[in-house]
ZAKE-489465 format. One record per residue (C-alpha): residue number from 0; x, y, z. Coordinates in nm, 4 decimals, padded with zeros to 6 digits. Example, Ala and Ser with C-alpha at 12.3 -4.5 7.8 and 13.67 -1.06 7.14 Angstrom:
<atoms>
    n         x         y         z
    0   01.2300  -00.4500   00.7800
    1   01.3670  -00.1060   00.7140
</atoms>
This chain:
<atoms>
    n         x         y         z
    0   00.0000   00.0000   00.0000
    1   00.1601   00.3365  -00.1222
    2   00.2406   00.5957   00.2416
    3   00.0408   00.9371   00.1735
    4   00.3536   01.1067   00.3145
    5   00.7161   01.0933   00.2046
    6   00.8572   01.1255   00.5243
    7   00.7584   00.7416   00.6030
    8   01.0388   00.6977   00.3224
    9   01.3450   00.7635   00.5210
   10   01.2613   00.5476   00.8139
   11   01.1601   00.2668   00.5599
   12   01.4790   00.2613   00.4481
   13   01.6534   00.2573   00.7021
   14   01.4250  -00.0527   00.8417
   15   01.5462  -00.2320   00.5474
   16   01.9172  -00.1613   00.6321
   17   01.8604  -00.2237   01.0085
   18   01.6895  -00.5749   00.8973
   19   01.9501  -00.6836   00.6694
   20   02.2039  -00.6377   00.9058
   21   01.9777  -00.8139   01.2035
   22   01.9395  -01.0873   00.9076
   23   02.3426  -01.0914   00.8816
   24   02.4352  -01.1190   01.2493
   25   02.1846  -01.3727   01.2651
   26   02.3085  -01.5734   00.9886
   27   02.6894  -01.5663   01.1243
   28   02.5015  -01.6725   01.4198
   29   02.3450  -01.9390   01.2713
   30   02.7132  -02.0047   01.0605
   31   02.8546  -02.0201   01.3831
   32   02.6595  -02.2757   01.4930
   33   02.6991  -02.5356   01.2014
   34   03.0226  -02.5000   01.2534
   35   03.0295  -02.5955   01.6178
   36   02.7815  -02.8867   01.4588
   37   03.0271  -03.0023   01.2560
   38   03.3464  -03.0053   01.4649
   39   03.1446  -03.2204   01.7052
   40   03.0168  -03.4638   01.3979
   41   03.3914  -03.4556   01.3720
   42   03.4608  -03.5748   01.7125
   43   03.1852  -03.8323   01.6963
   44   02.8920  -03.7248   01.7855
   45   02.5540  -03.5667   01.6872
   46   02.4231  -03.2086   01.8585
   47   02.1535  -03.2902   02.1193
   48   02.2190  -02.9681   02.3219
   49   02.1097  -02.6188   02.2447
   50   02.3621  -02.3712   02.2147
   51   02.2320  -02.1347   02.4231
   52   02.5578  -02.0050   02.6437
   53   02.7539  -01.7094   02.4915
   54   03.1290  -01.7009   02.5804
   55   03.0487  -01.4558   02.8866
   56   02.7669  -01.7168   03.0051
   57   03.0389  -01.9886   02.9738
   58   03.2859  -01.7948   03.1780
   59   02.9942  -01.7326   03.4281
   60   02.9676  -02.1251   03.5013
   61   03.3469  -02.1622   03.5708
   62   03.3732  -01.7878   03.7887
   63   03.0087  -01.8920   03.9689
   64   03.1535  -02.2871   04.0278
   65   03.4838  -02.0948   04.1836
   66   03.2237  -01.8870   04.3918
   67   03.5358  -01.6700   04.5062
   68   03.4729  -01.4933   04.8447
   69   03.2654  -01.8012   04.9596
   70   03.5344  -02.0501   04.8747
   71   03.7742  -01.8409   05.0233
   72   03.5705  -01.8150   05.3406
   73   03.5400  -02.2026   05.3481
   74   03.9205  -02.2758   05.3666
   75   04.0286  -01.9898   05.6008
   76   04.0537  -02.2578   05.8413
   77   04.3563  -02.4063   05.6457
   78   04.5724  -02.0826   05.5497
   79   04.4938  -01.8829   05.8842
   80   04.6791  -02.1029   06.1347
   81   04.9230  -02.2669   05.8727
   82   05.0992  -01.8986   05.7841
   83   04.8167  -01.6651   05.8755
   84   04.8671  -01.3454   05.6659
   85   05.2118  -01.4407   05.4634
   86   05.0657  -01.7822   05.3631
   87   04.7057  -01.5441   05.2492
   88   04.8846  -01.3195   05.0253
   89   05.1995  -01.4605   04.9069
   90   05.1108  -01.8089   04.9026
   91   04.7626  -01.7279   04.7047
   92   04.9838  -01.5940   04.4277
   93   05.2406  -01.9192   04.4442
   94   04.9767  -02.1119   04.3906
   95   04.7447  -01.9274   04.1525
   96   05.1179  -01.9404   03.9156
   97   05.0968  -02.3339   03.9381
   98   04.6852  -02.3060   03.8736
   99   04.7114  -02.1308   03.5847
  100   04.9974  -02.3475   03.4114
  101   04.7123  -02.6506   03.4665
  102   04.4326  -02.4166   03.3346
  103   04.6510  -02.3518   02.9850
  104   04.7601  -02.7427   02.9859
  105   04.3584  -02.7815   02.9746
  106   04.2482  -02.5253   02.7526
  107   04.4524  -02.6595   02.4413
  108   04.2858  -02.9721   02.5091
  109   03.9134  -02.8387   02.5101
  110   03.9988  -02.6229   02.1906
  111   04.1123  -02.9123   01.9552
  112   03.8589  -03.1625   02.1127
  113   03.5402  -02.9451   02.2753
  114   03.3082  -03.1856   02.3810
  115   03.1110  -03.2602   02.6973
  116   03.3046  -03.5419   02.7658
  117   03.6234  -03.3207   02.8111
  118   03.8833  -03.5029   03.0018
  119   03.7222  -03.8623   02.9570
  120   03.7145  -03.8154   02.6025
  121   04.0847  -03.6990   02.5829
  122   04.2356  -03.9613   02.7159
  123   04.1226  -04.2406   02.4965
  124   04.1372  -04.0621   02.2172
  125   04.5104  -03.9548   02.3066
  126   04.6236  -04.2722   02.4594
  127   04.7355  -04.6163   02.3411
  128   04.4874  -04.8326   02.2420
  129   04.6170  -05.1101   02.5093
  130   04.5363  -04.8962   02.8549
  131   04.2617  -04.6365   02.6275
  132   03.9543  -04.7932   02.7886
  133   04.1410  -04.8310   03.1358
  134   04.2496  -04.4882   03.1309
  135   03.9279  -04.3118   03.0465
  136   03.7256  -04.5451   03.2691
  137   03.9188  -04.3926   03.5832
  138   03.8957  -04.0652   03.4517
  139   03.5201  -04.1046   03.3702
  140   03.4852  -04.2216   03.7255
  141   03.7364  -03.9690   03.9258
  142   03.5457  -03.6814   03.7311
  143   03.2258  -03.7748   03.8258
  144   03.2719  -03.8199   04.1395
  145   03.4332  -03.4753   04.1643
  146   03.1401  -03.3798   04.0472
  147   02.9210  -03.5018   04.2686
  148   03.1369  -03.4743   04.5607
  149   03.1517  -03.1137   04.4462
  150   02.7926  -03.0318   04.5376
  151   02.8155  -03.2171   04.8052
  152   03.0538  -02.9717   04.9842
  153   02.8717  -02.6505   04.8382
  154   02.5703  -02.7235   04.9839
  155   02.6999  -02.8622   05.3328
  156   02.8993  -02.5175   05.3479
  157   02.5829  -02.3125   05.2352
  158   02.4159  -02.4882   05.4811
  159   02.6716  -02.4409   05.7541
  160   02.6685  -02.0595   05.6614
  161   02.2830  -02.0345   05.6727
  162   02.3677  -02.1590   06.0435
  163   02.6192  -01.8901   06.0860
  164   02.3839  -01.6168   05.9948
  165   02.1262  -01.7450   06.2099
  166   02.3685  -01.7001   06.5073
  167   02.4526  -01.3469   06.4077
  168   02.1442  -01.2989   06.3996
  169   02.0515  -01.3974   06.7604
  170   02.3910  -01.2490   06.8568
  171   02.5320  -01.6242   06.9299
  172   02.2596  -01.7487   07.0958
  173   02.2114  -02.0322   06.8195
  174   02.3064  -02.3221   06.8720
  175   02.2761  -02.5820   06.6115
  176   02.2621  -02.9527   06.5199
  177   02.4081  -03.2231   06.2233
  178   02.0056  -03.2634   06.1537
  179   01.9237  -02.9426   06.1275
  180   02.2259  -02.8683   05.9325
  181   02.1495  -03.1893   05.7085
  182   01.7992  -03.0912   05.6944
  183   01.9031  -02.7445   05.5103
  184   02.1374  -02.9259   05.2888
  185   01.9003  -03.1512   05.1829
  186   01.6743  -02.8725   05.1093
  187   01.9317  -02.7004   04.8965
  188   01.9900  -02.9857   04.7415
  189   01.6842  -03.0767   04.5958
  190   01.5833  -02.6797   04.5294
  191   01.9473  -02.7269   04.2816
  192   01.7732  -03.0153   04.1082
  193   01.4433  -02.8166   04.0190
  194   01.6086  -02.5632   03.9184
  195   01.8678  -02.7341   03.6600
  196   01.5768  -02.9626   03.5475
  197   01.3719  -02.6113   03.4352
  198   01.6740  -02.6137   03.1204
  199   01.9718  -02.5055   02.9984
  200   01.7941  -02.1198   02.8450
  201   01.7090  -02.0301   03.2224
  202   02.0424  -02.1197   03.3698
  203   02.2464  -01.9683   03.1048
  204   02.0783  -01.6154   03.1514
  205   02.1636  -01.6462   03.5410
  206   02.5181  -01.6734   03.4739
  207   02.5275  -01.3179   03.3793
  208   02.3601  -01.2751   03.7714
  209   02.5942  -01.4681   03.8954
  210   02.8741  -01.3158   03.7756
  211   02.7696  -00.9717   03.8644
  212   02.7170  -01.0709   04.2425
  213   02.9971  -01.2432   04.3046
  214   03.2383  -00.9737   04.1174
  215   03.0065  -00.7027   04.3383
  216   03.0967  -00.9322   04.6768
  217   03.4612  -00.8810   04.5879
  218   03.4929  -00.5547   04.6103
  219   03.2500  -00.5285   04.9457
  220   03.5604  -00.6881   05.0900
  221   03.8576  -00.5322   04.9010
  222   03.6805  -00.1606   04.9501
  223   03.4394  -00.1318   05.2054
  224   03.5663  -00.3567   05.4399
  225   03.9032  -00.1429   05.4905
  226   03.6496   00.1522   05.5338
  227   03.4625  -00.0046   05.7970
  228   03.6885  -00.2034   05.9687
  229   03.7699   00.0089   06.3358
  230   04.0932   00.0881   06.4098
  231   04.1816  -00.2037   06.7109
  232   04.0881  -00.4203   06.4352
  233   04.3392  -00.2994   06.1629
  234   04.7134  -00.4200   06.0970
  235   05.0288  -00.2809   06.0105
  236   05.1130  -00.3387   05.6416
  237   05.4598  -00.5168   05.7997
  238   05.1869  -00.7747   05.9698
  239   04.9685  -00.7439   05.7021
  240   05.2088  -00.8525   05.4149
  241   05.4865  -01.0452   05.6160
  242   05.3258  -01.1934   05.9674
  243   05.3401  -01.5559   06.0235
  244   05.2089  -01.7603   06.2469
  245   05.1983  -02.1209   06.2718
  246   04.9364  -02.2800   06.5331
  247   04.9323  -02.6402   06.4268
  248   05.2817  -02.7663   06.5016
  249   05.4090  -02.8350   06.1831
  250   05.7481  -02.7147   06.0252
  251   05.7131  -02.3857   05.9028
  252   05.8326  -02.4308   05.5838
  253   05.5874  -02.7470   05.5673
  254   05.3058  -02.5343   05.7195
  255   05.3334  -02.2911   05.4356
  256   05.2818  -02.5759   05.1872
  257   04.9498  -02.6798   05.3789
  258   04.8542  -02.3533   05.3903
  259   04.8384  -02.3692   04.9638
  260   04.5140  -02.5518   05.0126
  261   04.3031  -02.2659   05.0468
  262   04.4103  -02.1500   04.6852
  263   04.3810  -02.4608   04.5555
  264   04.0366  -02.5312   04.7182
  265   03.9123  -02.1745   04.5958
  266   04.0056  -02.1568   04.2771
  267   03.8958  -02.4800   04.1471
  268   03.6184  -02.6165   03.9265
  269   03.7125  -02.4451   03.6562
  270   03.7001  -02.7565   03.4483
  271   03.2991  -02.7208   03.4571
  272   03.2934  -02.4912   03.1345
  273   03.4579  -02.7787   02.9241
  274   03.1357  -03.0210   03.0112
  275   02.9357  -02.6917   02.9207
  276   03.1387  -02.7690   02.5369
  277   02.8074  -02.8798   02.3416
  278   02.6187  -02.5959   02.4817
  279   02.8574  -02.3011   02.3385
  280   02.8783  -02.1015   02.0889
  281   03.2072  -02.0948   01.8959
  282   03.3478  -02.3380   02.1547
  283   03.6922  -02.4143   01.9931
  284   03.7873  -02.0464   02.1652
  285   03.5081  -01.9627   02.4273
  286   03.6337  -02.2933   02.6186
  287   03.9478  -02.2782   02.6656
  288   03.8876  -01.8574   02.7264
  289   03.6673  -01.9135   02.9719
  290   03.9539  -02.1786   03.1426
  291   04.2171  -01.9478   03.1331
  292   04.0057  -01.6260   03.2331
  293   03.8467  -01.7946   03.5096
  294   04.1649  -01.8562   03.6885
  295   04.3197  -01.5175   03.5821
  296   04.0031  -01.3340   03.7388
  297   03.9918  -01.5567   04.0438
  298   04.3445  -01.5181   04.0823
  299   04.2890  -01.1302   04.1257
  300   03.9915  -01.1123   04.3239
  301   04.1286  -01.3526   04.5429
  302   04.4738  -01.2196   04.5865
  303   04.2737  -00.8700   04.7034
  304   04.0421  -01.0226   04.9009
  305   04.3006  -01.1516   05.0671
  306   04.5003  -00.8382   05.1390
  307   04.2268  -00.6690   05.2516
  308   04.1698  -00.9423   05.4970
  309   04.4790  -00.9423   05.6520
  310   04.4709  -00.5715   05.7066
  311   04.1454  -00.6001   05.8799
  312   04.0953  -00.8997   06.0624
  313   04.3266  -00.8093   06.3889
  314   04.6070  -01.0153   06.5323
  315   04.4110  -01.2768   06.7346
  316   04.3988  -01.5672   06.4834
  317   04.3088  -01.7954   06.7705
  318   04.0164  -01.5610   06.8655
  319   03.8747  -01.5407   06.4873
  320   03.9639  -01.9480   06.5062
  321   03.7637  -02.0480   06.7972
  322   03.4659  -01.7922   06.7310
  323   03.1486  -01.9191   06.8400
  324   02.9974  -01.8504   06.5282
  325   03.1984  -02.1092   06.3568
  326   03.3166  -01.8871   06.0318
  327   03.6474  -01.6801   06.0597
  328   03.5326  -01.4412   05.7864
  329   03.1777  -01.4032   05.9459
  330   03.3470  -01.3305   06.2176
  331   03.5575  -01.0691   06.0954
  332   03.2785  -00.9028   05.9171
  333   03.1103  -00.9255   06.2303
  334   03.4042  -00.7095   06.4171
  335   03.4341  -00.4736   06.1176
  336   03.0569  -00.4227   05.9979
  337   02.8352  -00.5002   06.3429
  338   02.5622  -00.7097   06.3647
  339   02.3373  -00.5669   06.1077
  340   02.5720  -00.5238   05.8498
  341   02.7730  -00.8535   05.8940
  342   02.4178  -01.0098   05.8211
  343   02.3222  -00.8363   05.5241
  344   02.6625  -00.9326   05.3367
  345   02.6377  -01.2589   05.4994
  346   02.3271  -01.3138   05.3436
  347   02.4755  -01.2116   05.0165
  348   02.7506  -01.4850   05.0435
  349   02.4963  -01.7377   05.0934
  350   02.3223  -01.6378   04.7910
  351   02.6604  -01.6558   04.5526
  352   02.7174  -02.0120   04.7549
  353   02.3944  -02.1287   04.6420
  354   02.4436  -01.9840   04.3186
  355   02.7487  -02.2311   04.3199
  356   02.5656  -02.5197   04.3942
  357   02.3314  -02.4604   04.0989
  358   02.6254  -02.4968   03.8778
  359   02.7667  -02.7546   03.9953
  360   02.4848  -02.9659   03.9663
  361   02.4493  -02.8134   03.6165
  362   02.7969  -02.9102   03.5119
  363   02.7720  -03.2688   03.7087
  364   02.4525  -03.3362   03.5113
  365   02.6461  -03.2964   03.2104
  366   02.9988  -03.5196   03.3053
  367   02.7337  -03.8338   03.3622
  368   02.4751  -03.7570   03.0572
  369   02.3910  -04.0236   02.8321
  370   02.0223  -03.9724   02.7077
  371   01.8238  -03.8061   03.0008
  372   01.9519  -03.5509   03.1484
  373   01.7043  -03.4722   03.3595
  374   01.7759  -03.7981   03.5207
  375   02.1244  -03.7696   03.5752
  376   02.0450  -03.3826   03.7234
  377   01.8153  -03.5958   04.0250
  378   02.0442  -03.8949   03.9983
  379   02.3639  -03.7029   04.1223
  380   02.1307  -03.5130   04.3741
  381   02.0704  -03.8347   04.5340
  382   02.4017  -03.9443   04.5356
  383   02.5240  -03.6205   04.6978
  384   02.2492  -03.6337   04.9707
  385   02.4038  -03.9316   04.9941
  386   02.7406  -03.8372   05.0827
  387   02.6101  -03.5901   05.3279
  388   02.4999  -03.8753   05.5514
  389   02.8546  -03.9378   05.6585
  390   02.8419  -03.6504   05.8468
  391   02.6677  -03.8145   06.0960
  392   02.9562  -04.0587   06.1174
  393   03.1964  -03.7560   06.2109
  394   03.3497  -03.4799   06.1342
  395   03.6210  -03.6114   05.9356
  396   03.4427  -03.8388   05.7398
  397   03.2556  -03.5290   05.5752
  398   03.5829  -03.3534   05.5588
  399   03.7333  -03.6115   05.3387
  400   03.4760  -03.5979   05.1042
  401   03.5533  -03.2122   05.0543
  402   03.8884  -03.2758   05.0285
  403   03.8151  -03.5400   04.7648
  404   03.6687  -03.3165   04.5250
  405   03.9827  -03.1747   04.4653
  406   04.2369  -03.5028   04.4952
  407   03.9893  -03.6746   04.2342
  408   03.9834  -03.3643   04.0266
  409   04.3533  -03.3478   03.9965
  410   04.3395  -03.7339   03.9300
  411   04.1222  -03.7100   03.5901
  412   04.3143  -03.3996   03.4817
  413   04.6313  -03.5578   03.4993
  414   04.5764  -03.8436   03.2989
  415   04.4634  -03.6602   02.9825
  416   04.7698  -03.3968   02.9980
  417   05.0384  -03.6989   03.0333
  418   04.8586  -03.8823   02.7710
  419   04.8883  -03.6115   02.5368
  420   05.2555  -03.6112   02.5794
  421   05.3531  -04.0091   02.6731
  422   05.1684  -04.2007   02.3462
  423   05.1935  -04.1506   01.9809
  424   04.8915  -04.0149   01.8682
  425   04.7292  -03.7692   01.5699
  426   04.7025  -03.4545   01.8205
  427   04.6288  -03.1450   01.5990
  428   04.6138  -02.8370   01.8500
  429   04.3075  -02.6203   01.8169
  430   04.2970  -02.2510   01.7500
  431   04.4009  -02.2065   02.0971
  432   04.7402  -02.3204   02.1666
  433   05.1005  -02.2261   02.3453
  434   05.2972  -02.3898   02.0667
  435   05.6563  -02.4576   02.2000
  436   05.5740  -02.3933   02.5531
  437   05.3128  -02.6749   02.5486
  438   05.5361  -02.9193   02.6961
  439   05.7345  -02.6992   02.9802
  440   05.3767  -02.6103   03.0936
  441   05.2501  -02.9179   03.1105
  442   05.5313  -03.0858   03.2619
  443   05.4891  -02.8053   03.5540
  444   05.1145  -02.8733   03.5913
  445   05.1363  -03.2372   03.5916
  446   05.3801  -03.2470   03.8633
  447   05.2461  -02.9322   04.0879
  448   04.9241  -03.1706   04.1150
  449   05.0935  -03.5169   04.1951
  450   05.3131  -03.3011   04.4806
  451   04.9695  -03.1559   04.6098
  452   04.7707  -03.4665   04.6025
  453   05.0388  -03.6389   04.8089
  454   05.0042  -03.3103   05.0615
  455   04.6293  -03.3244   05.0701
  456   04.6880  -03.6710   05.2470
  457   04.8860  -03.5605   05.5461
  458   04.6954  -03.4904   05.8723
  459   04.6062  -03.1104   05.9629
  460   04.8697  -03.1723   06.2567
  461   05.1970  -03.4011   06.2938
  462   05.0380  -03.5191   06.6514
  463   04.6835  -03.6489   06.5423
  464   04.4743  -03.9539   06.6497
  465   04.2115  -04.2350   06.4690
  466   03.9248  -03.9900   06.5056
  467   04.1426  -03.6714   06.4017
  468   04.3744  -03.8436   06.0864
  469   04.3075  -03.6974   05.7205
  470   04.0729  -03.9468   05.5761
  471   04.0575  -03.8782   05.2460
  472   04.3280  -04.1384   05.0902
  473   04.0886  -04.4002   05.2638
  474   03.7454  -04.2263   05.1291
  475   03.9656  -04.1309   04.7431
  476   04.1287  -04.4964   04.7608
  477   03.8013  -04.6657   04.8564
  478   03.5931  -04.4937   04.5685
  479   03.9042  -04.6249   04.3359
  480   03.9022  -04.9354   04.4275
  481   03.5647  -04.9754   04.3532
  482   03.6027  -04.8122   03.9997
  483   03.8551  -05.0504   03.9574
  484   03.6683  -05.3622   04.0928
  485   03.3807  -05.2501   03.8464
  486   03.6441  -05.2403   03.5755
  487   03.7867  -05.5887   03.5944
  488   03.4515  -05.7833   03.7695
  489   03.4230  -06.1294   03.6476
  490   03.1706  -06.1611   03.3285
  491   03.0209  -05.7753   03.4092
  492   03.3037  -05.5789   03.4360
  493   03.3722  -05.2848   03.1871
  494   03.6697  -05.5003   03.0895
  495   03.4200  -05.7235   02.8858
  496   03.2135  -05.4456   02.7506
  497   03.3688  -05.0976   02.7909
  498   03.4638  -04.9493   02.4531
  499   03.4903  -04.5508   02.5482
  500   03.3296  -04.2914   02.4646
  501   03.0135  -04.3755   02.2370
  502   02.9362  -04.2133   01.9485
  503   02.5773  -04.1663   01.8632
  504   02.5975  -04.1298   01.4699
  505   02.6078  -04.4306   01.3061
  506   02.9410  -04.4533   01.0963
  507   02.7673  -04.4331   00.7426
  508   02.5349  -04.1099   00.9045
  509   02.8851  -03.9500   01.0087
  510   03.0009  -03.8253   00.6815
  511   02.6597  -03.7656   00.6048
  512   02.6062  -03.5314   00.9107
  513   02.9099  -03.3358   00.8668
  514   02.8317  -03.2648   00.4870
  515   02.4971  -03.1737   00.6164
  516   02.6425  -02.9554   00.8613
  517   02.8936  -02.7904   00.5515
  518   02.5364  -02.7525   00.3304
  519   02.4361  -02.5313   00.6412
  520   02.7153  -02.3503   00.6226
  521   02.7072  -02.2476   00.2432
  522   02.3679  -02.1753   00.2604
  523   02.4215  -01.9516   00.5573
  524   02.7145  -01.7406   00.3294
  525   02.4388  -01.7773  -00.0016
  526   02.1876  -01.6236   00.2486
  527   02.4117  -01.3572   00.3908
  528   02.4650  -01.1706   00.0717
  529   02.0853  -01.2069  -00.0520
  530   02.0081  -01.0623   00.2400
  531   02.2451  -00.7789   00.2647
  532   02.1619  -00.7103  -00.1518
  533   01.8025  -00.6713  -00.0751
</atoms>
């Protein structure tokens, strides 16, 4: 129908420029996408997924999974009395070097295979075909349980803080039990499994929340806290930057080396964006990005959260130790906010620790997928309310679990870095890659994590007891042994069946899929410049 007035002709134009270039961004989109389609028809397997996660929403899941001033809150027990504030600040950066050489040993991996299978898939594809199925059996199995052990330890510590702000709250008058404290967990638990069952559209737009509130927590603590904090509370910078102290009764050089823990605790997880592979746009580069940023970030927050910490929190580590409130850095809000405004960034911890439980449920869903993974979302639910039961056993027994997340983790990275290196295979590095440093920096990573594994078995002091002894090579080696067992069982073991990873395109609908996926593509460019000519 012809406009009675020519000014509707300006705008019209400029509609039809404005729509050919929505038409174009949505065709390199789409161009994108059939790409990422065919690198995985490549690596075996057919897109089930939507890719709904951009490259910030993939960082998101790694930085929320790390859950930074949380974490850090959770392991002040190890680094305050094992170093106090020299360990805090100097020994976060040590050890954030030694993370990030295992983060880039990773991300070359994820870019020239990214798949939700990640590590599993990397080792037998990259190791000899006489120990392949072996190898990627235990790493199947030590990943997953990291996984699961993973939420586990989220949700116990959420719980434990909701506890914490409860006695703020009632200015210590609390006092709490391991069933109410179990009865919260399980609560969180199961609210994480209805909310990763709603789909993967809903979770990826939270990232962007959750990376906004825990970035926002940071700075509370590296800004206002220094404000706040009154003056009997705050320390020279010589105490701040160079005090030791050493309350367990180890060596100090040795205590120093426990007190690396804390890093290693905090900045963890960020494996979780390479399960998150089939979900990504562009993933041969927003992987292995989101890897190496998440480390890089976490490494700075962390390193000025800690500072700030140490020049605020006093010089009575025993005090902020023994607190009856049960958190060191609740505590130390608590002497540098007051009451009311210790709980109201309290609170906002335990939101960013929930937040972390959401994706790690999220990202354990995806490590033990096959078909359903709405099943595997309640399936590893179970199995972590599971694993919270042993806290009625005792205190350690819960403990070791934690600690397990991290000794299994380092277990299935391990083995796909070494095999990379130790068997002749077809390796063809992806578009992310350190070229001639590969080796040096994976040589560093692989043996940083078998030196810290073997430290994460020693007791928390040298004079311990049957009830006070570090439990988690019995928990790790029991949860082996069974993996093993499974492996080489008479008649039903994976021995007699277990092939590795399964592809689901049939090998005559392989080639077909990937030329499919190539048709998209070339239709995509044939539609970009119609588009743009109109």
């Amino acid at each position: 129908m012809a406009t009675p007035h020519r000014w509707f002709e300006r705008p019209r134009q400029l509609g039809w420029k404005a729509t050919a270039i929505m038409a174009f961004a949505s065709s390199e989109s789409h161009s994108e996408h059939t790409t990422d389609e065919a690198i995985l028809a490549r690596l075996g397997y057919k897109q089930e997924f939507r890719r709904a996660f951009t490259p910030l929403e993939v960082f998101g899941v790694a930085f929320s999974i790390v859950g930074l001033l949380p974490s850090i809150a959770s392991v002040l027990f190890n680094a305050m009395p094992n170093g106090g504030p020299l360990a805090m600040v100097w020994g976060w950066l040590v050890a954030s070097a030694f993370i990030m050489c295992i983060g880039l040993a990773m991300a070359e991996l994820a870019s020239a295979a990214p798949t939700s299978g990640g590590l599993y898939y990397w080792t037998h594809s990259l190791a000899s075909p006489r120990c392949r199925n072996f190898l990627s059996w235990i790493v199947g199995y030590a990943n997953t349980i990291t996984s699961i052990a993973a939420l586990a330890s989220v949700d116990w510590a959420c719980a434990i803080q909701i506890t914490a702000a409860v006695s703020i709250a009632s200015n210590q008058i609390y006092m709490t039990t391991n069933g109410q404290i179990y009865g919260i967990f399980a609560a969180l638990v199961l609210s994480h499994a209805v909310l990763v069952s709603l789909g993967t559209r809903v979770l990826a737009r939270l990232q962007r929340l959750y990376i906004l509130l825990n970035v926002c927590l940071c700075f509370v603590v590296i800004i206002a806290l220094p404000i706040a904090t009154p003056s009997e509370y705050r320390n020279s910078a010589s105490y701040a930057l160079g005090g030791f102290t050493n309350l367990e009764g180890w060596p100090s050089g040795f205590a120093f080396i426990l007190s690396l823990l804390a890093p290693l605790y905090t900045i963890g997880g960020y494996d979780s964006s390479v399960h998150m592979s089939e979900e990504a746009s562009n993933a041969t580069t927003a992987i292995p990005w989101a890897i190496v940023g998440s480390i890089a970030v976490s490494a700075a927050l962390g390193w000025g959260i800690n500072v700030s910490l140490t020049f605020c929190m006093g010089t009575d580590l025993e005090g902020i130790l023994s607190s009856p409130i049960g958190q060191p850095m609740a505590q130390i809000f608590y002497n540098s906010f007051g009451q009311k405004g210790a709980l109201a960034i309290w609170s906002l911890v335990i939101v960013a620790q929930y937040m972390m439980g959401s994706s790690c449920l999220l990202v354990g869903s995806r490590q033990t997928y096959t078909r359903t993974p709405v099943r595997t979302v309640w399936l590893d639910a179970s199995l972590a309310l599971a694993i919270g039961l042993l806290a009625f056993a005792s205190t350690q027994a819960i403990n070791a679990v934690f600690t397990l997340a991290v000794t299994s983790s380092y277990i299935s990275y391990i083995i796909p870095i070494v095999t990379r290196f130790a068997f002749k295979n077809d390796f063809k590095p992806g578009p992310f890659n350190l070229g001639k440093f590969s080796f040096p920096v994976a040589a560093i990573a692989v043996s940083w994590m078998i030196f810290m594994n073997i430290v994460f078995f020693f007791p928390a002091t040298p004079q311990t007891t049957v009830q006070e002894m570090n439990y988690t090579v019995v928990v790790l080696g029991g949860f082996m042994s069974l993996a093993i067992f499974w492996y080489y069982c008479p008649i039903y073991g994976g021995v007699h069946w277990f092939n590795g990873p399964v592809s689901n395109l049939a090998s005559a609908d392989k080639g077909q899929d990937e030329d499919s996926a190539s048709e998209k593509m070339e239709k995509g460019r044939d539609a970009d410049i119609i588009v743009v000519d109109v």
